[in-house]
N, C-alpha and C positions, 0 to 999 in steps of 0.2 A: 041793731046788732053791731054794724059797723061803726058806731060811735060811740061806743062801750068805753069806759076805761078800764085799764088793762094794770092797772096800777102805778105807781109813782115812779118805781125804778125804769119800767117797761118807756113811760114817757120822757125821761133824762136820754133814756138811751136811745129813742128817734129823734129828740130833738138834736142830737149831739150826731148821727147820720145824716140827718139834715141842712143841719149847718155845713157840715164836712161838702156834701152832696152838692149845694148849691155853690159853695166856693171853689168845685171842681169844677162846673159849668160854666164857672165866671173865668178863669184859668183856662177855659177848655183852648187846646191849640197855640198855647203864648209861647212856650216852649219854641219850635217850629218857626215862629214868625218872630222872637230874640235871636234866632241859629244866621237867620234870612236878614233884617233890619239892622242889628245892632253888628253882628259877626263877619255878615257877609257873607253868609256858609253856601255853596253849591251846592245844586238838585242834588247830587246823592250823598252830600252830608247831610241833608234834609232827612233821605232816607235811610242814613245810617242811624242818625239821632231817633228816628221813630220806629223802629225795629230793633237796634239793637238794645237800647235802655230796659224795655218791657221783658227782653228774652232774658237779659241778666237779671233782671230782677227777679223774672220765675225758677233761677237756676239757683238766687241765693234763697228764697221762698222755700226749695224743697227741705232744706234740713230744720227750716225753722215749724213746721209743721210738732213732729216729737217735743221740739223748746217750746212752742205755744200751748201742748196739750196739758203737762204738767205744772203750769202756772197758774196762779189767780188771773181771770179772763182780765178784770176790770185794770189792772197792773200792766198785762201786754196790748190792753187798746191804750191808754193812756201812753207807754211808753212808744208805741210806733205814730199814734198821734204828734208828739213834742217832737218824733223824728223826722216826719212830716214837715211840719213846724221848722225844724231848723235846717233841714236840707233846702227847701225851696227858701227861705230869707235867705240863705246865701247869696243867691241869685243877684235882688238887689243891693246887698251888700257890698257884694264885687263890684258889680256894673258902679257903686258910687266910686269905689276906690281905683278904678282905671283894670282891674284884675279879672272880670270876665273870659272864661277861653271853652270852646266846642269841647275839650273834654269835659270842663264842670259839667255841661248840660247834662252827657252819658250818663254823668255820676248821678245826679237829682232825679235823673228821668229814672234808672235802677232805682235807687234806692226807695223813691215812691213808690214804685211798683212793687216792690218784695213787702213793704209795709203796707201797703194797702190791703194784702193775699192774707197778709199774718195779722192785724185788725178785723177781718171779714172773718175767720176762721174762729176768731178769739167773743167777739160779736155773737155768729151763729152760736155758739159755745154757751156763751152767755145769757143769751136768749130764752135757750130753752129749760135754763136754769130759775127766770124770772116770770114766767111764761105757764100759765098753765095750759096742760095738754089738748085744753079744746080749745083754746085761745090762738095756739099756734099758726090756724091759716090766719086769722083776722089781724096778728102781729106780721104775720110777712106779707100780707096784700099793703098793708100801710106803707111797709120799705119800700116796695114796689111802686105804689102812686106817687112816694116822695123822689124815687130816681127819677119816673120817669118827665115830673112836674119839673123838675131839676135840667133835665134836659132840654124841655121845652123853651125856659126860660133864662138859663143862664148862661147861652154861646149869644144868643143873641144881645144881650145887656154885656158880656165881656168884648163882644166881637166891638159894642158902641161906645165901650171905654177906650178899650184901644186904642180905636181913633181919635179919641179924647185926649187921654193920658198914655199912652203907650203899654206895650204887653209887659216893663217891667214892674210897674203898678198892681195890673190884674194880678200879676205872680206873686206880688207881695199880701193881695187880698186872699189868695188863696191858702199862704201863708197860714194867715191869722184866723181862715174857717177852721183850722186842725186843730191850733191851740183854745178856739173854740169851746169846740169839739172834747178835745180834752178834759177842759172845763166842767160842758156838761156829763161825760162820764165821771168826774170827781163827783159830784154833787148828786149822785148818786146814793153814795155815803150805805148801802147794806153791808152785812157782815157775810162778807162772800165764803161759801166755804172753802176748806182748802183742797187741794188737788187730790185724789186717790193715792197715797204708796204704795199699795198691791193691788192686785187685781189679775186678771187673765189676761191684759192686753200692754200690763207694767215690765215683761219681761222684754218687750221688745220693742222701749220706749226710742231709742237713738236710730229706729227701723224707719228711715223718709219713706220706705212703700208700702207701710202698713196700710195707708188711708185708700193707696189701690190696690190693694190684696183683698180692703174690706168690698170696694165696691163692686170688685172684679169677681167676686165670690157672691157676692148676692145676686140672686136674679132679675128683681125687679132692677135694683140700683144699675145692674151694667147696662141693662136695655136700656135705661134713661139717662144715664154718663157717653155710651155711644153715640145715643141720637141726637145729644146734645152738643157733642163732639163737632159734627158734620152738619147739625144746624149753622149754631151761633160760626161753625167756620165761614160757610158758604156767604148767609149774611153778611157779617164782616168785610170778607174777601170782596161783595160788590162795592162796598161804598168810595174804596179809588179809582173802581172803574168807575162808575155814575159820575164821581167827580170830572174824570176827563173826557166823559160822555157831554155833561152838561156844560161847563165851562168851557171846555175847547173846541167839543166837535159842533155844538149846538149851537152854542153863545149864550147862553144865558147868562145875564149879570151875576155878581156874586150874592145882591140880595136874596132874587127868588130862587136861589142854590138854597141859602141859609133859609128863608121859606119852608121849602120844599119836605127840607128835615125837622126844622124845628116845630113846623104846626103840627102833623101827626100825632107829635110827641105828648100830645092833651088825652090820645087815644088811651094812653096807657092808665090815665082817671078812670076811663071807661071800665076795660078791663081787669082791673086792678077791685075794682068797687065788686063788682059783677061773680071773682071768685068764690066767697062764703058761699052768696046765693046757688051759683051754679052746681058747687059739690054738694049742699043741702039738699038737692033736687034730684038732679041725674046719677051724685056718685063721683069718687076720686078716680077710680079706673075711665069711667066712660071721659070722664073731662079732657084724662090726660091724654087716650086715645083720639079722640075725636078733634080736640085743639090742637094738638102735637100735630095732627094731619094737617089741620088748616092754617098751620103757620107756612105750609111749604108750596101751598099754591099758588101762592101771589108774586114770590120772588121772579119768575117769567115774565110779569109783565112787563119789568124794566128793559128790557128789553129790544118795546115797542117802541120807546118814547122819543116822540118828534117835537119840532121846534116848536115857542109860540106856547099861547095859555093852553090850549089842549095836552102839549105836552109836561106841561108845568102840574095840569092836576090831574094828570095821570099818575107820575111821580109819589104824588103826595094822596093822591088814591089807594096806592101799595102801600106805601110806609103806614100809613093807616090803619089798612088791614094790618099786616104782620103786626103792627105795635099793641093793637088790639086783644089777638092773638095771642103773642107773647105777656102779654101782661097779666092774661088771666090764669095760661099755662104756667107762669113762673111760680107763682106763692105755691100752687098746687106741689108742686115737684119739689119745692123747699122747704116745705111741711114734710111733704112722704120723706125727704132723702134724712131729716132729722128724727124722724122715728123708728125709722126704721136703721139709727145707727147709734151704738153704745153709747152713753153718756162719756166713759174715758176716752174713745177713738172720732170723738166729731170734729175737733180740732185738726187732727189728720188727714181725715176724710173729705173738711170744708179747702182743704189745702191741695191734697191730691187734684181736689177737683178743678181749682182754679187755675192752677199753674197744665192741667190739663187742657180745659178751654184754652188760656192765652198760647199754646202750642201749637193746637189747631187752630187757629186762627191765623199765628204768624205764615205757619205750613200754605194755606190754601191761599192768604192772601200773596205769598210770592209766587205761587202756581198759577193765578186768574193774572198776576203780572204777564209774567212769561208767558200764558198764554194770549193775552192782547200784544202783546209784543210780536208773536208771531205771526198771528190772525189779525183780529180785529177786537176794539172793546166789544163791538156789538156782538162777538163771536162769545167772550169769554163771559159774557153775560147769560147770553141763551145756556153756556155748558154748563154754569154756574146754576142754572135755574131749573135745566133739566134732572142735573143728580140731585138737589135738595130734594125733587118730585118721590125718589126713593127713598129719602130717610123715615119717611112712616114704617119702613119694615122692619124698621129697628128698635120700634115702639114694644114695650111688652104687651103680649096677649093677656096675660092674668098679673095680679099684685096681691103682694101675702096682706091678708089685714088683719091676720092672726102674731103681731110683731110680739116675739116673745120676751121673758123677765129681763133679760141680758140684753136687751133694745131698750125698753119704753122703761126709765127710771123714773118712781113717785115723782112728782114736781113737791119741792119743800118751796115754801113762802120765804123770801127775805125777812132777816131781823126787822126789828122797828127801824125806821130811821134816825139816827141820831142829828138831835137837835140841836 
């Protein structure tokens, strides 16, 4: 089942995630360490650069949501692909020409980030266009093995370029994963159809909150846009504590740092494989219940971790689990959250939601700051670990699986492809 083919367009369009995904790995962090090497930039240009880029970028994201809905999908991933593309070659471009400056970074680091939100949106969009309706978990477990194989493998191979070639290289490889990328969504080549110009959802197309008017209005969707909220925060929010857990209070080199996170990250094959199977068996509700729970148990143990290999694979004990976790909760919730939302508002909806996430996340990880700043990491770790322990109550009790006309549109096949 899970080695099915899902047909010809469906595989352009992972290969071309893929590529993207793996050159984001290999990229992962160059940003950061051009600000620090090349610029010279002080700790909290460090964290200016890495906070405030992502948040501009989710504030130019929101209006592009309504622009993404009404387009041909394949048109606005190619177009923020090539943008992709030519905001990071800057990069190296400058740096040849003596023009490098701490704003450009701002700039690059924005503007990826609002293209990435408005690709993602345009993707899910597209998807479920190419995609048939049973098909849909076994297409989103695949995205999912592919990030998280992606993460596993490519800080670690950029982290050992770097040292090689330096992080302007990596930046330029990441570069050319987009235009990639691009590529493979050209070569695509179906006759997409074109956008709706009426419709019940056409009147209040230029509306950036429609996509959370939709979510906020359904029941199942808000319980699982909440919960998601104050998961992926919390999570998030630890990982620069764990960093100045590990590296400065602990000591541990910086490999079995890089270790520590990128082995787990194989858990997510695990997880990821394991979706079909599990909703086949138990049920969409019971999964997302039940894994949604057990993503939030494990974040406490970080907590505990002491110096020395005991501590090291304790670490990597947790990330583990969660990633385990998460990986087979994810497709589930990315299947439900596409069916049960209009064919003309998913573009909106995949938008709402992500610029959502990246909110919560910037939110709680300045909150778990401030509070190690006041206390202690190991303080804002345990706080961090104890409220995730409540986000199960935020899970839905019940999920419609009576998705009505105005939800779940025929899936039409793509044209032939032109040869």
């Amino acid at each position: 089942m899970a080695g099915r083919s899902l047909g010809r367009p469906f595989g352009w369009l992972w290969m071309s995630y893929a590529v993207s995904a793996y050159g984001s790995g290999l990229g992962f962090g160059a940003l950061p360490l051009i600000a620090v090497l090349v610029l010279d930039a002080t700790p909290v240009q460090v964290s200016v650069l890495s906070a405030v880029g992502p948040a501009v970028g989710a504030l130019i994201a929101v209006p592009l949501g309504p622009w993404v809905e009404f387009r041909r999908k394949r048109s606005v991933m190619i177009t923020m692909d090539l943008a992709r593309f030519a905001v990071l070659l800057s990069i190296p471009v400058a740096y040849a020409v003596g023009g490098l400056s701490f704003v450009q970074l701002i700039v690059v680091s924005a503007v990826v980030a609002a293209a990435k939100i408005a690709f993602n949106a345009a993707s899910g969009a597209y998807l479920r266009a190419v995609v048939r309706p049973a098909d849909l978990l076994v297409a989103n477990a695949r995205f999912e093995s592919t990030n998280w194989s992606s993460i596993a493998i490519g800080p670690p191979l950029g982290g050992a370029a770097i040292g090689v070639f330096g992080p302007i290289i990596t930046v330029a490889a990441d570069a050319l994963s987009y235009l990639l990328s691009a590529l493979g969504v050209i070569a695509i080549r179906d006759r997409e159809q074109p956008p709706p110009r009426s419709g019940p959802h056409r009147a209040r197309v230029g509306d950036p909150t429609d996509g959370w008017r939709h979510i906020l209005t359904h029941p199942g969707l808000r319980a699982l846009y909440l919960n998601h909220l104050v998961v992926s925060g919390l999570i998030m929010a630890t990982e620069p504590l764990l960093a100045v857990l590990l590296l400065r209070e602990l000591g541990f080199p910086p490999w079995q740092y890089g270790l520590a996170f990128a082995a787990p990250c194989l858990g997510g094959l695990i997880g990821s494989r394991l979706a079909g199977r599990a909703v086949a068996r138990y049920g969409r509700h019971r999964i997302l219940r039940t894994v949604g729970t057990l993503r939030a148990v494990w974040l406490i143990g970080l907590a505990v971790v002491r110096p020395g290999i005991a501590g090291l694979a304790t670490v990597m004990a947790v990330e583990l689990a969660i990633i385990i976790s998460m990986s087979l909760y994810n497709p589930v919730l990315a299947t439900y959250r596409l069916e049960q939302t209009p064919q003309d508002r998913i573009a909106r909806v995949l938008t709402a939601w992500s610029i959502g996430s990246a909110a919560a996340i910037a939110v709680l990880t300045a909150l778990g700051g401030l509070l190690a700043g006041a206390t202690s990491t190991r303080t804002a770790l345990v706080v961090a670990g104890l409220l995730i322990l409540a986000s199960p109550l935020l899970l839905p009790r019940h999920l419609d699986h009576r998705p009505g006309p105005a939800t779940i549109t025929p899936h039409v096949p793509p044209a032939p492809i032109r040869r």
